[in-house]
C-alpha positions in Angstrom: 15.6 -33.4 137.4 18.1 -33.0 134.3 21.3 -31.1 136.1 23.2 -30.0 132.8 26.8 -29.9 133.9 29.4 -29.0 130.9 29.2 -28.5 127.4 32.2 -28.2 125.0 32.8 -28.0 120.9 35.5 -27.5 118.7 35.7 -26.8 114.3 31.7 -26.2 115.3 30.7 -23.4 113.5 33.0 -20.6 113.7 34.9 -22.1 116.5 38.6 -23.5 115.7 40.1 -26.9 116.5 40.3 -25.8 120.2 38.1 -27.4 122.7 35.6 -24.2 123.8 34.1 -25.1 127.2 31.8 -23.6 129.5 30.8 -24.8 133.0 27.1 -24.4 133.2 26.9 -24.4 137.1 29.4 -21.5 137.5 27.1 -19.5 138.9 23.4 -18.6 139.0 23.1 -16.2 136.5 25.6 -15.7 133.8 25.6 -12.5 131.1 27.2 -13.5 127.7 27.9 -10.8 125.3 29.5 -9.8 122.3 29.5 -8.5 118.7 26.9 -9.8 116.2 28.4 -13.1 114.8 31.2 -13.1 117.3 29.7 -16.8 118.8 27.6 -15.9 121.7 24.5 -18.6 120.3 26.9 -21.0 119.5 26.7 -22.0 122.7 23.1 -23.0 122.4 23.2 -24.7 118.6 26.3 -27.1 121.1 23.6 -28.2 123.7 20.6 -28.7 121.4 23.0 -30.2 118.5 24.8 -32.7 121.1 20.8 -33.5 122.6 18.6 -33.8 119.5 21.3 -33.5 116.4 20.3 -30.7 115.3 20.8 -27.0 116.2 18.5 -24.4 117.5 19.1 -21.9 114.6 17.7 -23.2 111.3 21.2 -24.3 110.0 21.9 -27.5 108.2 23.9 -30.2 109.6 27.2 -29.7 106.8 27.2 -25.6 107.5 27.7 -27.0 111.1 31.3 -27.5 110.6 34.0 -24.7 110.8 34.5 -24.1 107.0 38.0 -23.7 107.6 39.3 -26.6 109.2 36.5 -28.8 107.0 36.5 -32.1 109.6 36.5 -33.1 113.5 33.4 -31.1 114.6 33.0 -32.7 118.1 30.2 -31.4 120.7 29.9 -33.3 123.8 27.4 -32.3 126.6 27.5 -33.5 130.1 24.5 -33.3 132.6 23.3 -35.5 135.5 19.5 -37.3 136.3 20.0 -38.6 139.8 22.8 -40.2 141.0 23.8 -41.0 137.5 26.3 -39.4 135.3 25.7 -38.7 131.6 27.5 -37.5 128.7 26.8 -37.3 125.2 29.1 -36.6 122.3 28.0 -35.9 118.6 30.6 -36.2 115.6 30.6 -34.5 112.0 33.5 -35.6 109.5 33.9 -38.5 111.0 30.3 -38.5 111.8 29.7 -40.2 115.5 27.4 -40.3 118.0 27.7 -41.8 122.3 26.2 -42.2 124.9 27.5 -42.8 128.4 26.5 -43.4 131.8 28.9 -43.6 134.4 31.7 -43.5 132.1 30.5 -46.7 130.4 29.0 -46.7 127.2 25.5 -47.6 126.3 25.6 -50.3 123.4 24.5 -48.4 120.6 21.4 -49.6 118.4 22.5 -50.6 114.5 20.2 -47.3 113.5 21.1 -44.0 115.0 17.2 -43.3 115.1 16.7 -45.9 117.5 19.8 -45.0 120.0 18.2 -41.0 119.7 15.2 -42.8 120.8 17.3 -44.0 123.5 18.3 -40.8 125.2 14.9 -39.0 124.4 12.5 -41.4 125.9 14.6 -43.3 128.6 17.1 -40.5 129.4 15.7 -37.4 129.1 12.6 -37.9 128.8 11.4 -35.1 126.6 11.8 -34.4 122.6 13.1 -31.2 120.8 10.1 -29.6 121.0 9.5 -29.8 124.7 13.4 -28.9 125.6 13.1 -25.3 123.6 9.9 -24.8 125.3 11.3 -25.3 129.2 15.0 -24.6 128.3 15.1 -21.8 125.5 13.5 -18.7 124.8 15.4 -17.6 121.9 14.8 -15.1 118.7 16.5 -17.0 116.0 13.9 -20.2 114.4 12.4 -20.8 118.1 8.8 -21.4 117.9 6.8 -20.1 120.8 3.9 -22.8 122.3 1.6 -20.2 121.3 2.7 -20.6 117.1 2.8 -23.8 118.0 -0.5 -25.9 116.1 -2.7 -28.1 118.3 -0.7 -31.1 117.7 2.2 -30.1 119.1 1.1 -28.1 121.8 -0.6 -31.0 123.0 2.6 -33.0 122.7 4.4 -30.4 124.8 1.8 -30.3 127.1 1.9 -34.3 127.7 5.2 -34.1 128.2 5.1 -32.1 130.7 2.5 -33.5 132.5 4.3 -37.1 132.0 1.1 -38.6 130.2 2.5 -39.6 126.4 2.1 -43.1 128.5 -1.7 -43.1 127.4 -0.7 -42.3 123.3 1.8 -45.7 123.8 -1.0 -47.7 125.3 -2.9 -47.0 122.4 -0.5 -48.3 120.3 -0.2 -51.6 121.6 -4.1 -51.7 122.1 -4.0 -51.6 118.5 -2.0 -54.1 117.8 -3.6 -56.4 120.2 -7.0 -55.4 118.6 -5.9 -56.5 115.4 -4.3 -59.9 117.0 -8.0 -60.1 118.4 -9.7 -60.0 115.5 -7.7 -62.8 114.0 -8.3 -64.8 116.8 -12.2 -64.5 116.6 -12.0 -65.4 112.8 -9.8 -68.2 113.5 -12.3 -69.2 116.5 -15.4 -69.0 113.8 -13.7 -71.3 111.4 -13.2 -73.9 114.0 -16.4 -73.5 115.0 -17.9 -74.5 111.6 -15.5 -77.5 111.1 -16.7 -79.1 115.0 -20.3 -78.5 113.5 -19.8 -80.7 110.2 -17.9 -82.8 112.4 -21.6 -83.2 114.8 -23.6 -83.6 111.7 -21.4 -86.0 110.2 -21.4 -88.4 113.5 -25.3 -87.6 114.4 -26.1 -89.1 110.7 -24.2 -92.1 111.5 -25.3 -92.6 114.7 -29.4 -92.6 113.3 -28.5 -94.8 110.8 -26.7 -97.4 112.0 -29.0 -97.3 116.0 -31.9 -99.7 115.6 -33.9 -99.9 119.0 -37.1 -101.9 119.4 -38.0 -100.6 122.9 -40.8 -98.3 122.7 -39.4 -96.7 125.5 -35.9 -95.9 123.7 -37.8 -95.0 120.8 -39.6 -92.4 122.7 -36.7 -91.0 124.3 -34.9 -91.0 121.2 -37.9 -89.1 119.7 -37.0 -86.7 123.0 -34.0 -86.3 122.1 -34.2 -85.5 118.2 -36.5 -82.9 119.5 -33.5 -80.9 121.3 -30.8 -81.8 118.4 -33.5 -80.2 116.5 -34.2 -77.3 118.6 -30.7 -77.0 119.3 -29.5 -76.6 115.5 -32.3 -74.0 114.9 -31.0 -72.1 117.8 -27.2 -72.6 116.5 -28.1 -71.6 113.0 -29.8 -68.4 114.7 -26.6 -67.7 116.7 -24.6 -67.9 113.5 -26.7 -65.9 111.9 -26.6 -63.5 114.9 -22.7 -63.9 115.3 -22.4 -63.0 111.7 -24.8 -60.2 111.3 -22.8 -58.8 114.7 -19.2 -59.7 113.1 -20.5 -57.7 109.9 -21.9 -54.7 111.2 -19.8 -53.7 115.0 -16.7 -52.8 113.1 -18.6 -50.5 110.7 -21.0 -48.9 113.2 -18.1 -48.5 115.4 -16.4 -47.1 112.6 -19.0 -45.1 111.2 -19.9 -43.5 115.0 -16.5 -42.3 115.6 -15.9 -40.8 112.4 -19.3 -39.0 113.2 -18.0 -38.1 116.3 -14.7 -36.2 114.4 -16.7 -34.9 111.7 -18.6 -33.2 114.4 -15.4 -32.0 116.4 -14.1 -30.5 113.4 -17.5 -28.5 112.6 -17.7 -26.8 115.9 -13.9 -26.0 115.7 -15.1 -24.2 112.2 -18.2 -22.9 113.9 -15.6 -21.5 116.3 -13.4 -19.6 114.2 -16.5 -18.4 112.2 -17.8 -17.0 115.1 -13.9 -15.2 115.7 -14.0 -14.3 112.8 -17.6 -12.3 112.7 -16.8 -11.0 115.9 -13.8 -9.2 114.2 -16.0 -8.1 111.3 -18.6 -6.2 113.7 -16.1 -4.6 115.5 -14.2 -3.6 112.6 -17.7 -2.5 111.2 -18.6 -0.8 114.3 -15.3 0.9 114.2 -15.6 2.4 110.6 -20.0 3.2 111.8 -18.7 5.0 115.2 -15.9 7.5 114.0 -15.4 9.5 111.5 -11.5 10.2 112.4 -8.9 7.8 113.6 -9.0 7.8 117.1 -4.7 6.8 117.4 -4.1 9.5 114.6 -7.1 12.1 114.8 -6.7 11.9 110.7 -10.3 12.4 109.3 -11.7 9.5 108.2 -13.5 10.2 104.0 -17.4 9.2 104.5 -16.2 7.7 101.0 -14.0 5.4 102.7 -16.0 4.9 105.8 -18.9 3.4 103.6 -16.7 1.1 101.6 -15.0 -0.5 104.7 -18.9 -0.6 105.9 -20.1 -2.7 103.1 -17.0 -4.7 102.8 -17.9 -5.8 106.2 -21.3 -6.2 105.5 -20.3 -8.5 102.8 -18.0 -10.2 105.0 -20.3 -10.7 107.7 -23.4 -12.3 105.2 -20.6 -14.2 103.8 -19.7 -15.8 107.5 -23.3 -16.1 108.3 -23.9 -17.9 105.2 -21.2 -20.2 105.9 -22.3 -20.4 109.9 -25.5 -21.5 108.5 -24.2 -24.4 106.5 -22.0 -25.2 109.4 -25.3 -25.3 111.8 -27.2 -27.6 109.2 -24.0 -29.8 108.7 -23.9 -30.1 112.3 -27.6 -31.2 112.9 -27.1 -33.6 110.0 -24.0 -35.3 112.1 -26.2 -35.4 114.8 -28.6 -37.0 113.5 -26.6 -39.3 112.3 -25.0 -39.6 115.1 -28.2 -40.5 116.9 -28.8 -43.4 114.0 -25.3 -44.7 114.4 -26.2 -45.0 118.2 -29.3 -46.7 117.5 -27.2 -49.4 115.0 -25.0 -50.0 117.7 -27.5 -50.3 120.2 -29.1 -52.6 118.1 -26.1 -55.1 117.6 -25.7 -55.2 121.3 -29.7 -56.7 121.3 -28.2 -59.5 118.7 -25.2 -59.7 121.3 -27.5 -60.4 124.5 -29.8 -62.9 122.1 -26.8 -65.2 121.7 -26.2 -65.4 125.2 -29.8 -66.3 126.1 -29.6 -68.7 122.9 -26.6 -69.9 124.3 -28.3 -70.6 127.6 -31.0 -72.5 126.4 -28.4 -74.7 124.5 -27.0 -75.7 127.4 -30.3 -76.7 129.0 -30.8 -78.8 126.0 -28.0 -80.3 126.1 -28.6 -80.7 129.5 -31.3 -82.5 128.7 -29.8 -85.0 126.0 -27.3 -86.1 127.8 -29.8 -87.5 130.8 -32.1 -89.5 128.1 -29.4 -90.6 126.7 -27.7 -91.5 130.0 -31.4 -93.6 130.1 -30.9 -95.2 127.0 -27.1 -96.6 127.5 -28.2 -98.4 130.4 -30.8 -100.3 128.5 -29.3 -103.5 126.2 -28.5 -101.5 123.8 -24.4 -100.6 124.2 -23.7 -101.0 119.8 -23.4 -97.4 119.4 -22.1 -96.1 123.5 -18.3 -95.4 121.2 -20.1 -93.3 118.5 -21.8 -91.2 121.1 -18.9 -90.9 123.3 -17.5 -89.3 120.3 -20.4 -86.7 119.8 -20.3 -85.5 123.2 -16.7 -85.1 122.5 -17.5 -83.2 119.2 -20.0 -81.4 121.4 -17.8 -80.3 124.0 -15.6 -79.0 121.5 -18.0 -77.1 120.0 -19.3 -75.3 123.4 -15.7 -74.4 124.3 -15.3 -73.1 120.9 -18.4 -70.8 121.6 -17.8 -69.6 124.7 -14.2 -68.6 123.4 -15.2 -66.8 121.0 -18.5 -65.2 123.4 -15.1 -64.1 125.3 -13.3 -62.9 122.6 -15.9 -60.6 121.4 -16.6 -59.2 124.7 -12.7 -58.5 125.3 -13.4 -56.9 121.4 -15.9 -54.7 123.0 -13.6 -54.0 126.1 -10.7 -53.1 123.9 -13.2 -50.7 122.3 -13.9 -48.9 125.2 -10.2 -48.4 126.3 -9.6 -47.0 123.0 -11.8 -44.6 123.6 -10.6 -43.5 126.9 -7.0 -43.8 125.2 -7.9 -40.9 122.2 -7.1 -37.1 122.8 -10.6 -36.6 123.4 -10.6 -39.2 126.8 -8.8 -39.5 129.6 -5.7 -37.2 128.2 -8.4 -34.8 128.3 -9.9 -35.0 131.7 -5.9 -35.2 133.2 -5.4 -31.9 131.4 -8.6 -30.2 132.5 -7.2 -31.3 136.2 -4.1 -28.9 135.3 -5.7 -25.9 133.0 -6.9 -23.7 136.5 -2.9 -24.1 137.9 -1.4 -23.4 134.3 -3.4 -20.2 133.6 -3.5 -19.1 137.2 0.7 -19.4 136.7 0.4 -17.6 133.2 -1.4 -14.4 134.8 1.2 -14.3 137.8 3.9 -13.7 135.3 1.8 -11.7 133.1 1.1 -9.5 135.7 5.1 -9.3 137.3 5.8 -8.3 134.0 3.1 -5.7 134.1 0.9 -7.3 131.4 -2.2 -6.6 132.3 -4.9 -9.3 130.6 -6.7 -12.4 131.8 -5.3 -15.4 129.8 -7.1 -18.5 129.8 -6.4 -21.9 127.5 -8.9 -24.5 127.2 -8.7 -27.9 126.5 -8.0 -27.5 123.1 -5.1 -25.4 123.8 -6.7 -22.7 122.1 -6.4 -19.2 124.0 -8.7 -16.8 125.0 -7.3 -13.2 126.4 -9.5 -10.6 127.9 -8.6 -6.8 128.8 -9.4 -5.3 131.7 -12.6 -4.1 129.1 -13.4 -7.6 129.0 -12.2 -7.4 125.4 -11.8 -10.2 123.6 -7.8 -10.8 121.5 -5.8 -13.4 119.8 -2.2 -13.6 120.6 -1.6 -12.7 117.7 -3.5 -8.9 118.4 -0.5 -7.8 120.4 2.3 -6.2 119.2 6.0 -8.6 119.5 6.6 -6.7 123.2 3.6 -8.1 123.8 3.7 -11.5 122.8 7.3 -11.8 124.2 5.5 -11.2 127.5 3.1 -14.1 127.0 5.8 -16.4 125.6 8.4 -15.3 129.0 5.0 -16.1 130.8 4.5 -19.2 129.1 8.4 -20.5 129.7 8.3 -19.9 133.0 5.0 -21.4 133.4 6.2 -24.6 131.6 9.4 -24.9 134.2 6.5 -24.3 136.9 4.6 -27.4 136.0 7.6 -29.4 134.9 9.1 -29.4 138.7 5.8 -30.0 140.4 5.4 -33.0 138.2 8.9 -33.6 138.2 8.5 -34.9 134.4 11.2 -32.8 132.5 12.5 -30.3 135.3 16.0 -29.0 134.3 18.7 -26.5 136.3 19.3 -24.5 132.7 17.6 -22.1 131.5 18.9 -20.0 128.0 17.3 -16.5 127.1 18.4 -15.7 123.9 18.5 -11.8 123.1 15.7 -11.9 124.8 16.4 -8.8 126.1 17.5 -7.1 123.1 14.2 -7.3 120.9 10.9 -5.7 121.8 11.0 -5.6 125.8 10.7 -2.1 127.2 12.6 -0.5 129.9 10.1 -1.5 132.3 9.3 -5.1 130.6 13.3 -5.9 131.5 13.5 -4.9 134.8 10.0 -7.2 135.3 12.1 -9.7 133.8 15.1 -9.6 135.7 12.9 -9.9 139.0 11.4 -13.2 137.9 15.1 -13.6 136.8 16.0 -13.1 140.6 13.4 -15.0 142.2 14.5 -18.3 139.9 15.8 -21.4 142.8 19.0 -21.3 143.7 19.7 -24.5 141.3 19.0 -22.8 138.3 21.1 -21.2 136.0 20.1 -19.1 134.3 22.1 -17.7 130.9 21.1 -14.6 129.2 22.8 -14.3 125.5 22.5 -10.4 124.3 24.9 -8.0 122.7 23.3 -5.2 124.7 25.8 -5.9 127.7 26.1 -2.1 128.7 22.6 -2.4 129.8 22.9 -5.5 131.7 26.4 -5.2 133.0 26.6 -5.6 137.0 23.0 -7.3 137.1 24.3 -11.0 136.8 27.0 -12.8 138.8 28.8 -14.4 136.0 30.0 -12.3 132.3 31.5 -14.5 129.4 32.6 -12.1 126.4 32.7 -13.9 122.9 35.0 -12.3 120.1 36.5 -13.5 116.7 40.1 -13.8 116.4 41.1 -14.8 112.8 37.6 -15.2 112.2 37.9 -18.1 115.0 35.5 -17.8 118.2 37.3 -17.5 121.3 36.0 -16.7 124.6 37.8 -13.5 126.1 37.0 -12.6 129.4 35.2 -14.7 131.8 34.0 -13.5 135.5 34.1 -15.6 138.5 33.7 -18.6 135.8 35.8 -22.1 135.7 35.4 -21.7 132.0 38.0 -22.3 129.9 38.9 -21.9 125.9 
């Protein structure tokens, strides 16, 4: 668990050359107040700009430093993971940025990009993104998970649930895929120089052996009989090998693109269907009344039959579409299906080589014991030569059964991949954790008297339900509203973070949360959760509404400007100092 400690700033933003610091374990709940622009989110903009190097307002790094002094914007954040110490400083004009642990310094990489992948991924263990989604609920540039797109609500979601391993290993199975592949085409040319290599030394052994015994001659007769059999069935294994080299990369290819094109369909087929759900019940609106229900303003039959065709129009223009998504979609699968077949097909060549293989060995086998036979006769010219071709022969099985093994690993690797994608095992580890996160969700939805069912699939694509059994978007709600699913959501995310103990963190920042589109009711909900936090949080609550607030937290810190300088003025029960 991240325990942030300290943080402290000077010439940042509108603060002077003063060190501004503020104990962040003061006490459980802090209030911080004061007028607009006064400083009160400067605060935040320190931590996330010390952390990430960047701020959580949508400011650019040069406004970052107090335009007045012009240089020596420091920020320095200190927090613990353990038993180890931390503390992180960040420098504009001089620019500057460290690291330490334990008051010692951790070597810094030659690229700062590689040293901020130091402290995400080994420190902290979570990126921008995740931090202002378990840390910050804020109104200024924060993104709630919900206007979030897929991508990154699945990267906030493996973060939390500590599974971003899986997206490395497929990384390096990559890499070693493409290391494979090398290998096997190494493997095949050494195959075909062994093979000349046989031919060469068979030539020279027919015509240089003379053998008069009828016996030999027979055996020798014997013998051709396998070579011959035996370079029929290696010129059908090469054939095989080749035809398998040539077409698994494409089928494989060609079947997960499939796969995708399909995916993406029924996501279309899915927001068509959204989409002629709202038509119908816009259209059954307009065909139901003739006044507006919220207003009781009469509603022109002129105007009622123009939205009616509009979203008859609408409605054949999103079946028409549907329709050419459905046919689309039984194309793929039919394709699908061939692609299957291809690949099924290529795993037939596959098991022929090994049987091919098999029978090679009897073969050989079998010339080696007449010609065993033969060396014990009188005739010993040539025992050096063949010596040599069972050498070359040797060679040449190893070589085969290497590269039998490197194209089953191939075929390994491939199935790992597939378990490695979003769509495997990522997938199943999420499903595990769905029922607990939306089960959380509608606790706090319902503590902050929010009465829906909210559900996310695996997707991360929402579905919310009325007590009607209506069916809404997030976006439906008015901004009370949403800010009651995104409270629910942050509180949700701390949830999961401590019972996986991935990115679990003591601080938690709400700002002006309670100035924007709560209600008197939707605050007092809040505070409750607010209340019911563990005793290690702390919890800071940034709004210039303080006469509302005032007496509900155990800690008050009151920004005001001074010479259009930040300065802290008051501070309650705090150790914080200016």
């Amino acid at each position: 668990m991240i325990i942030f400690e300290k943080v402290k700033w000077k010439n940042f933003l509108s603060t002077g050359n003063t060190f501004t610091e503020i104990n962040l374990r003061s006490s459980k709940s802090t209030l911080v107040v004061g007028q607009n622009g006064a400083g009160k989110s400067t605060m935040l903009d320190a931590v996330s700009f010390a952390l990430f190097g960047k701020p959580h307002r949508n400011i650019n790094k040069p406004q970052l430093i107090n335009s007045v002094n012009g240089k020596n914007c420091v920020v320095e954040v200190q927090f613990s993971i353990g038993k180890n110490k931390f503390r992180v400083l960040r420098g504009i004009n001089p620019g500057s940025f460290e690291i330490w642990k334990n008051d010692q310094m951790i070597n810094q990489s030659s690229h700062s990009k590689e040293y901020q992948r130091i402290l995400e991924q080994n420190i902290l263990k979570l990126n921008h993104k995740s931090f202002h989604q378990v840390v910050v609920l804020g109104s200024s540039s924060f993104i709630p998970f919900m206007q979030l797109s897929a991508a990154h609500r699945r990267e906030v979601i493996e973060d939390l649930l500590d599974i971003n391993i899986f997206s490395k290993m497929n990384v390096l199975l990559r890499e070693k895929t493409n290391t494979l592949r090398e290998s096997i085409r190494q493997v095949a040319y050494d195959i075909d120089i062994i093979k000349t290599r046989i031919e060469t030394q068979q030539k020279y052994i027919k015509d240089v052996q003379v053998l008069t015994n009828a016996t030999i001659e027979t055996k020798n007769i014997k013998i051709k009989e396998a070579q011959s059999k035996i370079e029929k069935i290696t010129l059908e294994n090469v054939d095989l090998s080749d035809k398998v080299s040539e077409n698994l990369p494409e089928a494989e290819e060609k079947l997960n693109s499939l796969n995708d094109q399909h995916k993406k369909l029924l996501e279309y087929q899915a927001q068509f269907k959204q989409q002629m759900s709202s038509v119908a019940k816009e259209g059954k609106f307009y065909e139901d009344n003739e006044s507006c229900p919220t207003c009781s303003q009469d509603i022109s039959s002129e105007l009622r039959q123009e939205k009616l065709d509009e979203a008859k129009a609408k409605a054949k223009e999103l079946k028409t579409a549907m329709d050419r998504a459905t046919k689309k979609s039984n194309d793929i699968l039919t394709a699908i299906q061939g692609a299957t077949d291809a690949l099924s097909e290529i795993r037939g060549w596959q098991s022929d080589i090994l049987a091919n293989n098999k029978e090679i060995g009897r073969l050989q086998g079998e010339i080696r014991d007449l010609t065993a036979e033969i060396n014990n006769s009188d005739v010993t010219d040539l025992k050096q030569a063949k010596i040599e071709l069972d050498n070359y022969e040797s060679t040449k099985r190893s070589l085969q059964e290497k590269k039998l093994n490197l194209n089953e690993q191939q075929q390994y690797n491939s199935v790992i991949s597939e378990m490695l994608k979003d769509t495997g095992i990522k997938t199943k580890i999420i499903k595990q954790y769905l029922p607990a996160i939306n089960k959380l969700v509608n606790q706090y939805l319902q503590v902050l008297d929010f009465f829906v069912h909210f559900d996310l699939d695996e997707s991360f694509q929402e579905t919310i339900r009325s007590r009607h059994r209506d069916d809404f978007t997030y976006d439906s709600f008015s901004e009370g509203e949403k800010q009651r699913i995104d409270l629910s959501l942050l509180f949700t995310w701390r949830q999961v973070a401590k019972m996986k103990n991935s990115i679990a963190t003591n601080l938690l920042i709400l700002d002006e949360t309670f100035d924007s589109s709560l209600d008197a009711d939707g605050v007092e909900n809040l505070l409750k959760i607010l209340y019911t936090l563990p005793d290690e949080t702390n919890v800071f609550v940034i709004s210039h509404k303080g006469e509302i607030l005032d007496g509900k937290f155990e800690n008050k810190i009151e920004f005001y400007k001074d010479k259009n300088f930040s300065k802290i003025k008051s501070v309650q029960n705090s150790e914080t100092v200016v």
